[in-house]
C-alpha positions, -999 to +999 in steps of 0.1 A: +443-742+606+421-712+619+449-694+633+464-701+596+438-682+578+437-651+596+473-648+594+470-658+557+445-633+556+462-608+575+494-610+553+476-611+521+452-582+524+458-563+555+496-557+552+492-544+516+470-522+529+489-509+551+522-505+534+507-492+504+486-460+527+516-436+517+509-439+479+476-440+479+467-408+500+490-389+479+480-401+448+459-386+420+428-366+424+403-393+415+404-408+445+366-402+447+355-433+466+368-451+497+367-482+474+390-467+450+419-453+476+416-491+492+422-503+461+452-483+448+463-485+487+465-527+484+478-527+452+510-505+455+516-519+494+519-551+475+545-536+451+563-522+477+562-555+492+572-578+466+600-547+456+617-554+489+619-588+485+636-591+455+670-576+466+668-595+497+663-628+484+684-622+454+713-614+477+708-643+503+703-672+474+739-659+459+760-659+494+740-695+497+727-685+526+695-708+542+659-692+537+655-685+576+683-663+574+671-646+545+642-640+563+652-628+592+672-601+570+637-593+548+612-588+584+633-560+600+637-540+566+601-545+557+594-533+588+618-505+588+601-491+553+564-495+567+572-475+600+587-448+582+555-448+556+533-450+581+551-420+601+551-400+567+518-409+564+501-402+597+522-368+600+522-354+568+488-362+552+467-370+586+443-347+570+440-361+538+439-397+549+411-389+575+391-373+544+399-399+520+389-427+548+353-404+558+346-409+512+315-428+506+324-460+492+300-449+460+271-466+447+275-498+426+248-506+401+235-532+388+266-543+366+291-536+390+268-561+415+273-586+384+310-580+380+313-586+422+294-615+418+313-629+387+346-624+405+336-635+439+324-669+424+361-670+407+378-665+440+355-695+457+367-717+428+400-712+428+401-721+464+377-754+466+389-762+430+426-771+431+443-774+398+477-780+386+502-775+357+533-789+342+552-757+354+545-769+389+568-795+386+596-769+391+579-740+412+558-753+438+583-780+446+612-755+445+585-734+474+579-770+492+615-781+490+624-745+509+600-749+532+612-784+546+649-785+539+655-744+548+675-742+515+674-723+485+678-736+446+702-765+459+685-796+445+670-798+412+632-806+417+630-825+385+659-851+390+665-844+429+699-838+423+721-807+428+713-776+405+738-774+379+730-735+365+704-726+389+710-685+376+680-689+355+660-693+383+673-674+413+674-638+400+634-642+398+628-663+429+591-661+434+586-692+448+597-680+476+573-655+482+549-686+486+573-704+509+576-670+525+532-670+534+539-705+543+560-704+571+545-669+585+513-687+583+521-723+594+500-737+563+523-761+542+541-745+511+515-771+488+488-758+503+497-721+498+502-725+463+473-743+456+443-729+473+455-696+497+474-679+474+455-680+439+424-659+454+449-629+468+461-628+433+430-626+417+418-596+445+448-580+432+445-582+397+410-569+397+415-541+421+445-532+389+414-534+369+392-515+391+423-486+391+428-487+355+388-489+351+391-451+372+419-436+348+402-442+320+364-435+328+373-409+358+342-404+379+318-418+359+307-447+378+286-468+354+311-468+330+332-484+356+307-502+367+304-518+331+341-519+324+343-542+354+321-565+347+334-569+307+368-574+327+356-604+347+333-619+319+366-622+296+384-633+324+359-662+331+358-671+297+394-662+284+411-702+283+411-704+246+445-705+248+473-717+271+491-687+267+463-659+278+468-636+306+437-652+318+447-689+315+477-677+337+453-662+363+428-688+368+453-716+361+488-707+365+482-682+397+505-693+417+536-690+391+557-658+388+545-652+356+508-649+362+517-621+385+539-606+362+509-607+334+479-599+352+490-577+379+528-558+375+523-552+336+485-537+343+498-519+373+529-503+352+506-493+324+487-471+355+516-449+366+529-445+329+488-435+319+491-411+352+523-397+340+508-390+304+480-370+321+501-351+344+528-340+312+496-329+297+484-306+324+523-296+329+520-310+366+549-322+386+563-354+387+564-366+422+586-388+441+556-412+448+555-412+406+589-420+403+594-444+434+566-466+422+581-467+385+611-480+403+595-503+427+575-519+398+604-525+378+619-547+409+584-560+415+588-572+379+621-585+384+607-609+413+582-624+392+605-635+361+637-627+347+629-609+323+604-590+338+626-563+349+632-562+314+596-560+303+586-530+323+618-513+313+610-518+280+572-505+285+584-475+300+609-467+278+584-471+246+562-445+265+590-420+268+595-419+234+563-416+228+560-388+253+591-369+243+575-371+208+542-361+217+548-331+242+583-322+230+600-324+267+627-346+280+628-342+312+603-367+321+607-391+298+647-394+309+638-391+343+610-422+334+639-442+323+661-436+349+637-447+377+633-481+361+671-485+351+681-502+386+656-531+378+680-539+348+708-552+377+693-582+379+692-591+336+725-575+335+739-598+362+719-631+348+735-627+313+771-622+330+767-654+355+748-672+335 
């Protein structure tokens, strides 16, 4: 079980990290704090890795292939993507990320030691305090399933017979992601769902939080500070309704579609709030800018079926917006274009459905 956890840990956290260096060392100038690079840093490693699993996953459930083979196609180009981040990385911005790294974590006042508190205590809930929902009927035994039979979407968890239209399902299979931490870690798919996962997806949320909490307020860090802690107070308190983003957070982690509400839609909003701010100041749009438009579109993709959809839609109201606002095109086109390959997926779901 020990052995578990750290790799649980390791997979959750420290991957992320890692994978998502590139992005953050040559992101935007208000990087002031180690705290804040760490946090865009493990927030787009975990786009990039939910991005490549998509395709993969996609691809293997269609050919009907078994989720050890899958897997053993996702590992080598994961690792393949990271080592040539890392080498970009380490080569090209070795100065920058020693800098960044050698930042003060900055002070944290007396709200921001609420808001840690506040979310901390969330994080030790959801993992003592297991939970379920109706929706769980379908995903987490779809993830368990997987995880003992090595098959994908072949029997249907509510009747146990074989899936008649399964193409409502596979073209978003995040279940799989779970059953994917589950059989790295050697802690059963139930398990995963239940109590390892929901805590990583709250740390990822708020970190979106945290980022956003940066764009908006810049370097002002009791504003943040404040904006953090009014974050996790609603969060706390915000089950009024089954249908909140955070009902789906603290109740409905584990699904696709919490992700997609509380940390790819949040996360989208960043870049296309970045991208406003550089059209502004006539700065250029990067390949990092357009390369995370794209890989959040696919992250989105992963989490629900229409996601892909959603964050196309998002980006595409902004770019009108935009092209409106500062009279240019070229952004806003190039905007849409980065997000258009996430639309394979909706395209090919109405076709086979």
């Amino acid at each position: 079980m020990i052995k578990g956890i750290v790799v649980t840990i390791a997979l959750e956290i420290l991957l992320p990290v890692i994978a998502g260096l590139y992005f953050a060392v040559t992101g935007r100038e208000e990087n002031d704090t180690g705290s804040m690079f760490l946090a865009r840093a493990y927030t787009s490693g975990q786009i990039l890795l939910f991005a490549l699993f998509q395709p993969v996953f996609v691809f293997a459930i269609l050919k009907k292939m078994l989720f050890s083979q899958a897997l053993r196609i996702y590992l080598p180009i994961c690792g393949a993507v990271l080592l040539v981040l890392l080498i970009i990385t380490f080569t090209g911005y070795r100065d920058q990320l020693v800098g960044v790294l050698k930042r003060p974590f900055g002070r944290m006042g007396f709200w921001g030691m609420a808001a840690m508190a506040g979310i901390v205590f969330m994080m030790v809930m959801s993992f003592f305090r297991t939970y379920m929902d109706g929706d769980d009927a379908f995903y987490v035994a779809v993830a368990t399933g997987t995880a003992s039979s090595d098959a994908m979407y072949v029997v249907e968890p509510y009747t146990g017979g074989a899936i008649i239209s399964p193409f409502r399902y596979l073209f978003a299979p995040f279940p799989m992601w779970i059953t994917f931490l589950s059989r790295m870690s050697g802690i059963r798919a139930v398990a995963m769902a239940h109590t390892f996962f929901p805590w990583s997806m709250m740390l990822l949320s708020f970190s979106v939080m945290y980022i956003l909490a940066g764009e908006l307020y810049g370097t002002d860090h009791a504003k943040r500070d404040a904006f953090m802690f009014f974050v996790s107070i609603l969060t706390a308190f915000g089950d009024y309704s089954i249908y909140t983003a955070e009902n789906f957070l603290l109740a409905r982690s584990r699904q696709g579609k919490a992700a997609l509400a509380t940390f790819i839609i949040p996360f989208m909003l960043i870049l296309l709030i970045s991208l406003v701010k550089k059209t502004r100041e006539d700065k250029k749009i990067t390949l990092r800018d357009g390369s995370l438009l794209m890989l959040t579109g696919f992250a989105g993709a992963l989490c629900s079926t229409m996601g892909g959809m959603l964050c196309m839609a998002l980006v595409g109201v902004c770019a009108i917006c935009m092209a409106v606002m500062f009279r240019k095109l070229r952004t806003p086109l190039l905007m849409i274009l980065c997000t258009m390959p996430c639309m394979v997926f909706v395209a090919m779901y109405l076709v086979m459905r």
